[in-house]
N, C-alpha and C positions, 0 to 999 in steps of 0.2 A: 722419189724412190729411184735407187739407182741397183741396176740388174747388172751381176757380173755371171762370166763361166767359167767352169771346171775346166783347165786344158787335160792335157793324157796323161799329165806328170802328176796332177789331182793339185794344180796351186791356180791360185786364183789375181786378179790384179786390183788392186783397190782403186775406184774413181776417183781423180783431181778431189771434187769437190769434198769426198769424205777425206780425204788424208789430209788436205786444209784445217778442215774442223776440225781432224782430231790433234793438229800439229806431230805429225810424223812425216818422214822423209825416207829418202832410201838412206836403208844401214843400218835404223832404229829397230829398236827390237820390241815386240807385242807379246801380249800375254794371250792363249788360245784358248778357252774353256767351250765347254757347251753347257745348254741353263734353258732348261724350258723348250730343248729340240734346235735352239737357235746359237750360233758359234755370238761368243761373246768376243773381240777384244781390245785388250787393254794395253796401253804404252807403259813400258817397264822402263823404271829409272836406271840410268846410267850407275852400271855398278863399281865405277870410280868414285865416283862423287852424290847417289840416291838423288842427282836431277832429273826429271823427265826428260826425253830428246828436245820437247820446245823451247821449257825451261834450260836449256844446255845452249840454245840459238840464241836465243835472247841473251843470253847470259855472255856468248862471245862476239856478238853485234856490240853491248856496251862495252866492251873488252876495247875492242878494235878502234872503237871513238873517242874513247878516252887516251888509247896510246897516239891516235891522230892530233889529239890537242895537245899531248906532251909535246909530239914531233913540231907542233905549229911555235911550243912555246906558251901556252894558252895557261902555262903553275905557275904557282908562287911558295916559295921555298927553295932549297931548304931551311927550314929555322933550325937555329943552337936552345933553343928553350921555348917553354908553350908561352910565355910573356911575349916574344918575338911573334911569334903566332897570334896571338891575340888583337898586335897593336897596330899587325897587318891587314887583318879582317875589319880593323875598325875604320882603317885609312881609306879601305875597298866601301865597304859600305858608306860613308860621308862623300867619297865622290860619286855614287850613286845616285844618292839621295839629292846632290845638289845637280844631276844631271835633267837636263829639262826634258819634260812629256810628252811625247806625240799626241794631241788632240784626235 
């Protein structure tokens, strides 16, 4: 259990460990209710896009790795047709496939 206090301003600071679990960060916006005497709340989806703030994190870490492997050079393409496409994935996968295993 984790014990927080009311400063004079009446705002409170949420503990490491809960703001982890709930995946919220500073900036993210919560939902406030109260429910049984007890303040309920809830991470409100990004009203750009109805992602939650963690889902939005996650969402630009794979952003970011993906544009690192563009940057590395790490595609293939572009193709002129999905045939081109096709006959490249097959070329990728057979030398795969003949690549040998680490025991």
């Amino acid at each position: 259990m984790s014990l927080v206090k009311i400063t004079t301003k009446y705002q409170v600071t949420i503990p490491n460990v809960l703001r982890r679990k709930m995946g919220v960060g500073a900036g993210d916006v919560l939902e406030a209710k109260v429910e049984s005497g007890k303040i309920i709340l809830t991470p409100k989806a990004d009203a750009e896009t109805d992602y939650t703030p963690a889902q939005r994190r996650s969402i630009d870490a794979r952003l970011a790795k993906s544009l690192s492997d563009v940057k590395k050079g790490l595609t293939f393409g572009p193709f002129e047709t999905a045939d081109e496409m096709i006959t490249s994935m097959k070329r990728e996968l057979r030398k795969r496939s003949t690549r040998k295993k680490p025991k």
